[in-house]
C-alpha positions as MATLAB code, in Angstrom:
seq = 'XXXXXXXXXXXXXXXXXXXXXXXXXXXXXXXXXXXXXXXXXXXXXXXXXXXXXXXXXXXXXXXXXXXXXXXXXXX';
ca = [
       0.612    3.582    7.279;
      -0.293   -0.231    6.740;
      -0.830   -0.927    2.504;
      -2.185   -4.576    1.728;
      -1.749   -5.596   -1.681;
      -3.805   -8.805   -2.814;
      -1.930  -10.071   -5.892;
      -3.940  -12.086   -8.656;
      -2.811  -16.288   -8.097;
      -1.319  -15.912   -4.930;
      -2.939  -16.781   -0.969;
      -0.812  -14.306    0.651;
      -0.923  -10.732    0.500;
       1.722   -7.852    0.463;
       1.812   -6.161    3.215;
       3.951   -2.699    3.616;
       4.570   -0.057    5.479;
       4.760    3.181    4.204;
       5.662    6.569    5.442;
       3.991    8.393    2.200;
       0.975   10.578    2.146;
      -2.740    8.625    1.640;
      -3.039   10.746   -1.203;
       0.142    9.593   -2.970;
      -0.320    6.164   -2.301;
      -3.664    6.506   -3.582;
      -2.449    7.743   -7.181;
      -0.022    5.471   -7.561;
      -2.666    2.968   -7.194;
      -4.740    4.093   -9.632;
      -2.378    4.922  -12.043;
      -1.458    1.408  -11.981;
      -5.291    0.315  -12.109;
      -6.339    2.556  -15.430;
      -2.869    1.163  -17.151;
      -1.023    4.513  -17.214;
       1.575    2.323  -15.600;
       2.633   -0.550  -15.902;
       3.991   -1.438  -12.453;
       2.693   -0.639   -9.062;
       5.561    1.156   -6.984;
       5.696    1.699   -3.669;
       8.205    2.546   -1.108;
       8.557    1.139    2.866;
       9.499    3.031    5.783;
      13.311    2.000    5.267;
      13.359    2.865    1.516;
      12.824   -0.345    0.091;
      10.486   -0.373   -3.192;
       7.903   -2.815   -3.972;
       6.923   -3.409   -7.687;
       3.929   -5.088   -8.565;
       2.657   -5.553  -12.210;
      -0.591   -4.091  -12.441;
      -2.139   -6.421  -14.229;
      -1.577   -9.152  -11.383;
      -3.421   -6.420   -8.512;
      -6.367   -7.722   -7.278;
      -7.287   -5.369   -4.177;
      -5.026   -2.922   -2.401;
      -6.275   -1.799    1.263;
      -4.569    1.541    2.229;
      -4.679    2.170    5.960;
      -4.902    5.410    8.080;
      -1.980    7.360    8.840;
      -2.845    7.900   12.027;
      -0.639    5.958   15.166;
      -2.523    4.147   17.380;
      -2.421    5.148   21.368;
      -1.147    2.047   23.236;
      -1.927    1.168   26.498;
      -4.126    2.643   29.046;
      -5.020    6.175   27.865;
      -6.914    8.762   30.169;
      -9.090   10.908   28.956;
];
């Protein structure tokens, strides 16, 4: 699944791939937002982690974990 991170200051976003559940990605988020942590952590698809202090979050934008078909498709 896609994340996009908006960070406070900054024109770009984070962008990352993740392979963990909507619901965990969800919690982490906002456990970081109400300040029961102090970092945001996340984790890519290849094991990397991303931290991002909280306090600097502006937006996060989880996507769907569903794959998209490519191509023709008939149904």
């Amino acid at each position: 699944m896609e994340i996009k991170i908006g960070i406070a200051d900054s024109n770009r976003e984070l962008v990352v791939q993740s392979k963990d559940e909507v619901d965990t990605v969800k919690k982490a988020v906002a456990d970081a937002l109400a300040g029961r942590t102090e970092l945001l952590e996340l984790t890519d698809e290849k094991g990397k982690q991303y931290l991002v202090p909280a306090a600097r979050v502006s937006y996060v934008e989880v996507g769907t974990s569903e794959s998209r078909s490519v191509g023709f498709n008939a149904s």
